[in-house]
C-alpha positions in Angstrom: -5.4 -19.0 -15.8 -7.4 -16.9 -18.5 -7.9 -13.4 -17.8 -12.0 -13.9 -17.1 -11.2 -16.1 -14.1 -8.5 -13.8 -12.8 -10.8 -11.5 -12.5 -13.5 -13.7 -10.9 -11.0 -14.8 -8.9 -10.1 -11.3 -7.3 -13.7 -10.2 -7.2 -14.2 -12.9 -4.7 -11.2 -12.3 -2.7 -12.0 -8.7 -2.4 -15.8 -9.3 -1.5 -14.4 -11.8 1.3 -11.9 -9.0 2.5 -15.0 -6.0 2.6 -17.1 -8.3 4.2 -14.2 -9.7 7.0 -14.7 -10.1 11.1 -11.5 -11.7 11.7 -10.6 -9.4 14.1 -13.5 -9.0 15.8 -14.6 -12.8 16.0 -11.4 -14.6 15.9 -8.6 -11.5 17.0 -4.6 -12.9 17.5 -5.0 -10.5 20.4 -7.0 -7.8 21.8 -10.3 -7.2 19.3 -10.5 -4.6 17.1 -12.0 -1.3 18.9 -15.0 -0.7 16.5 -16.7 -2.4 13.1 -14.8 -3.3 11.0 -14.5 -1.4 7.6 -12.1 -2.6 5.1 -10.5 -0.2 2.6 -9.0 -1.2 -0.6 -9.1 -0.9 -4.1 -8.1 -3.5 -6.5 -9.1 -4.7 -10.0 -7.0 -7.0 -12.5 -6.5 -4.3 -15.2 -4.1 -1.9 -12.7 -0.5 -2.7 -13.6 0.7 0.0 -10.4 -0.2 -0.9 -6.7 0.2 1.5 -3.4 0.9 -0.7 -0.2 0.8 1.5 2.4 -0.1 0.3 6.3 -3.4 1.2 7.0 -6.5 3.2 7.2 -6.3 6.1 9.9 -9.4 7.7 11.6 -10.4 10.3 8.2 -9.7 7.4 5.9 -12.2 5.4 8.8 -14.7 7.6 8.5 -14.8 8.2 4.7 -14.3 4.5 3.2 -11.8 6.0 0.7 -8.2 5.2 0.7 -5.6 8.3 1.5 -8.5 10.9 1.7 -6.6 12.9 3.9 -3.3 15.0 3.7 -1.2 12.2 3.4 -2.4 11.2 0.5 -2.6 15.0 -0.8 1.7 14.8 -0.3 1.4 11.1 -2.1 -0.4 12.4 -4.8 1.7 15.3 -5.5 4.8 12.9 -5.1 3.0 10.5 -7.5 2.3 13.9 -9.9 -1.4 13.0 -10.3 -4.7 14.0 -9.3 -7.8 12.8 -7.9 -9.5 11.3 -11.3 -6.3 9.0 -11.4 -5.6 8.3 -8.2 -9.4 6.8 -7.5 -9.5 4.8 -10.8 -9.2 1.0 -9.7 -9.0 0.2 -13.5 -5.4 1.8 -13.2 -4.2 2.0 -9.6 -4.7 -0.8 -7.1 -4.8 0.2 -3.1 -3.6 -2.6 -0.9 -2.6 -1.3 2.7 -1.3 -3.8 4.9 -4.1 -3.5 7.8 -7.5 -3.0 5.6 -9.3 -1.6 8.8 -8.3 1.1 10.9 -6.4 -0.4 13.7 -7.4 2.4 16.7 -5.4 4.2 18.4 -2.7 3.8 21.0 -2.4 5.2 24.8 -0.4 8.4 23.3 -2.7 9.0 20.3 -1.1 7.5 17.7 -2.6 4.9 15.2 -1.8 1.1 16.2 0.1 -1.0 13.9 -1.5 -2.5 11.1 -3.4 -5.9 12.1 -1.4 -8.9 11.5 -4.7 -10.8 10.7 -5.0 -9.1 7.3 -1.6 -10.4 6.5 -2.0 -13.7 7.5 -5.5 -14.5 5.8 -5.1 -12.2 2.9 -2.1 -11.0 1.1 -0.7 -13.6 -0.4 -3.9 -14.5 -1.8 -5.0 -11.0 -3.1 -1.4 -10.5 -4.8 -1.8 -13.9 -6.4 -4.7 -12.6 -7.9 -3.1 -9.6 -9.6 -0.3 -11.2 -11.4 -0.3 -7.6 -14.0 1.0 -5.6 -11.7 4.0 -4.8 -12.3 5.0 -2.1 -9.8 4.4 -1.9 -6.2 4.8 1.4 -4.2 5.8 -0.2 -0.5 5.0 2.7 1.8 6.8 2.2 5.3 8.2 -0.6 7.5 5.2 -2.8 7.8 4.8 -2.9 3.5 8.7 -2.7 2.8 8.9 -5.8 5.4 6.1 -7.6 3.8 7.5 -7.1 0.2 11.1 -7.1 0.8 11.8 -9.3 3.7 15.8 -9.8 4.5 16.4 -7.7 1.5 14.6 -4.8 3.4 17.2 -2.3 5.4 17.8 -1.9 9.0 16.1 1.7 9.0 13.8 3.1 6.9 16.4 5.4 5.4 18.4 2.5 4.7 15.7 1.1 2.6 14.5 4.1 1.1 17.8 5.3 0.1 18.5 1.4 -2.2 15.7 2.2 -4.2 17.1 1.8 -7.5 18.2 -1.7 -6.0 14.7 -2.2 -5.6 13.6 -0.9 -8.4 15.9 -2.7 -10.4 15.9 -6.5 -9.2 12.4 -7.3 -8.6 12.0 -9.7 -5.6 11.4 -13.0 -7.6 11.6 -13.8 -10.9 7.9 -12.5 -12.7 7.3 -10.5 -9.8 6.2 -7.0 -10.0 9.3 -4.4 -8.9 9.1 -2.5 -5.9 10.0 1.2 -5.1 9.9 2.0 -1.4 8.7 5.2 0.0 8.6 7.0 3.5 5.0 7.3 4.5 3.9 11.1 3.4 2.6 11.9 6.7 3.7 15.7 8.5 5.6 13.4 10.9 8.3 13.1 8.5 9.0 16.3 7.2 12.1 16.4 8.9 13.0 13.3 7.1 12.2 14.9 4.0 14.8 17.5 4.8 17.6 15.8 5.9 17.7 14.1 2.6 17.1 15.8 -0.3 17.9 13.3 -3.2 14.4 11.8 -2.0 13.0 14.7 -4.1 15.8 15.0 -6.6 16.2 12.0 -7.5 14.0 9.6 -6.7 10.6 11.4 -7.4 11.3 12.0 -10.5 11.3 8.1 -11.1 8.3 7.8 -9.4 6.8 9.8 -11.8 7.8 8.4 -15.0 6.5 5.2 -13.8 3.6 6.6 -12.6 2.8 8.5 -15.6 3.3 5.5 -18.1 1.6 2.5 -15.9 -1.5 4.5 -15.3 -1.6 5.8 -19.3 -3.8 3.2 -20.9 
């Protein structure tokens, strides 16, 4: 497939997904709470893609992916700023719930929506076949991208990164680092293990700096 009808290709997919009511018209469950408003950013020139889970009530509000401080601490882990982080000709932003799911009887954001899975991932990854690193951000991305291979606990997974990193999942796949999610709720993860900053970051970084360089 040539490069122009990639692109057409993705264009169409991601119109599609902005312009989605699947889980407002047709829900597996329980409809979603409010409109619908799908956040990603894609393109077929970004080689490095966050997966994260999905849009909470600031990111809701301002159409933007990670405007709040989770994505300040991803950022900072990332070692870039704004100017990259919001260029879709370098980063691509595919969370696995595009719309914010609501909220749950304690206050706490729902899962991501397994409709957005079902109708549109493997499609929208199809159409980016240059990527060639995924940042899977928490247990709904890492099971999505990583499947059996994927730990039994978070820090299971996060702590085989180099595995990961190393043997992509399939053969002209893109590799995949796994990351806990940078919300406040796991600082105390943060400090129980320390080689997340040592040793992993630093990686993260690297690969960062030279996929988003051209």
């Amino acid at each position: 497939m040539s490069e122009k009808k990639i692109s057409e290709s993705l264009k169409s997919i991601a119109a599609d997904i902005r312009a989605c009511r699947i889980c407002i018209e047709n829900p597996e469950k329980s409809a979603l709470p409010h409109a619908p408003r799908p956040v990603l950013q894609v393109s077929s020139s970004a080689r490095l893609c966050i997966c994260g889970q999905a849009p909470g009530t600031r990111v809701h509000k301002s159409g933007r992916p990670f405007t709040d401080p989770s994505g300040d601490r991803l950022r900072n882990w990332m070692g870039i700023g704004e100017d990259v982080f919001y260029n879709a000709d370098r980063l691509a932003i595919i969370p696995m719930g595009f719309c914010f799911p609501g909220l749950d009887a304690k206050g706490g954001d729902l899962p991501p929506r397994n409709e957005c899975r079902k109708t549109w991932h493997d499609q929208l990854f199809a159409a980016m076949p240059q990527l060639e690193l995924v940042l899977v951000i928490g247990q709904y991305a890492q099971a999505y991208h990583l499947g059996a291979r994927r730990g039994k606990t978070l820090t299971d997974t996060v702590s085989r990164w180099q595995f990961y990193f190393e043997e992509p999942p399939e053969q002209d796949q893109p590799k995949v680092l796994p990351l806990p999610h940078p919300s406040w709720r796991n600082n105390a993860w943060l400090k129980k293990n320390p080689w997340f900053d040592k040793d992993l970051v630093p990686v993260l970084q690297s690969e960062v700096a030279r996929l988003t360089s051209h």
